[in-house]
C-alpha positions as CSV (number, residue, x, y, z in Angstrom):
1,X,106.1,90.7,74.9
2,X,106.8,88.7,71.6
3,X,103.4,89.9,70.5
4,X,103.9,93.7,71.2
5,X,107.0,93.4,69.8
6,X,105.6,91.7,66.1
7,X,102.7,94.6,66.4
8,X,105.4,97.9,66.9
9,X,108.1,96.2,64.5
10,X,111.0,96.7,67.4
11,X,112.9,93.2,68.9
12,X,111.1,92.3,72.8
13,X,115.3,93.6,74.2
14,X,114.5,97.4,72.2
15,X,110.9,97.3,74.0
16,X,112.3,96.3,77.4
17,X,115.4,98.6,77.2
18,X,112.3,101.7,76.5
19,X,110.2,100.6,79.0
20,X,113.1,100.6,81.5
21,X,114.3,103.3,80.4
22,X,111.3,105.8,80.7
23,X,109.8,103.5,83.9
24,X,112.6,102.6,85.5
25,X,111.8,98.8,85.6
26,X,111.2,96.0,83.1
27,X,107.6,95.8,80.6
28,X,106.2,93.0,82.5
29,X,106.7,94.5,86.0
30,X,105.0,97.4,84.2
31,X,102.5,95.5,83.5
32,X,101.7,94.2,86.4
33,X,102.1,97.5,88.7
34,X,99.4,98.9,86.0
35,X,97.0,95.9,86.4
36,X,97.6,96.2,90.7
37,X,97.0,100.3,90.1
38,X,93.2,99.0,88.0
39,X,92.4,96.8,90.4
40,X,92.7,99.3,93.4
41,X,91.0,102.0,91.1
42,X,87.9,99.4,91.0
43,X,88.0,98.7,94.6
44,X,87.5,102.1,95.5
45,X,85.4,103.0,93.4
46,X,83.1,99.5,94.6
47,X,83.2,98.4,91.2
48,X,85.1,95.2,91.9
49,X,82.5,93.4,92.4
50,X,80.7,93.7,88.9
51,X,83.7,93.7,87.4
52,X,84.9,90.2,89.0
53,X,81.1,88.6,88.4
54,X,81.8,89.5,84.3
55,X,85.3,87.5,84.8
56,X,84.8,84.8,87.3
57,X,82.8,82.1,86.7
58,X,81.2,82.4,90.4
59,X,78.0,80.4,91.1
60,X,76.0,80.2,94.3
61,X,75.1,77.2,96.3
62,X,72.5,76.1,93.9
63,X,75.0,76.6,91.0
64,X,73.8,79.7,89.3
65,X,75.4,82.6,88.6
């Protein structure tokens, strides 16, 4: 929050009082129903997968990727 708040020139509370405001609940619980709502997006589209290999440092029994 600190950094959004250095990059739009407003205090973290004037951000947070917005955000609750016009969501009805706090940035970071924003935040995290928009990342929930991306991930479901990506599940159901079946693009999870490819999306989780670029992320994850997954490896097979051999220990490659």
């Amino acid at each position: 929050m600190a950094d959004l708040a250095a990059l739009t020139g407003f205090s973290a509370g004037h951000l947070n009082r917005g955000c609750r405001q016009y969501y009805g609940r706090q940035a970071m619980k924003q935040l995290a129903l928009l990342r929930l709502e991306h991930a479901a997006q990506l599940l159901r589209r079946g693009a999870m997968d490819d999306h989780l290999q670029k992320r994850l440092p997954l490896t097979d029994k051999t220990g490659r990727r």
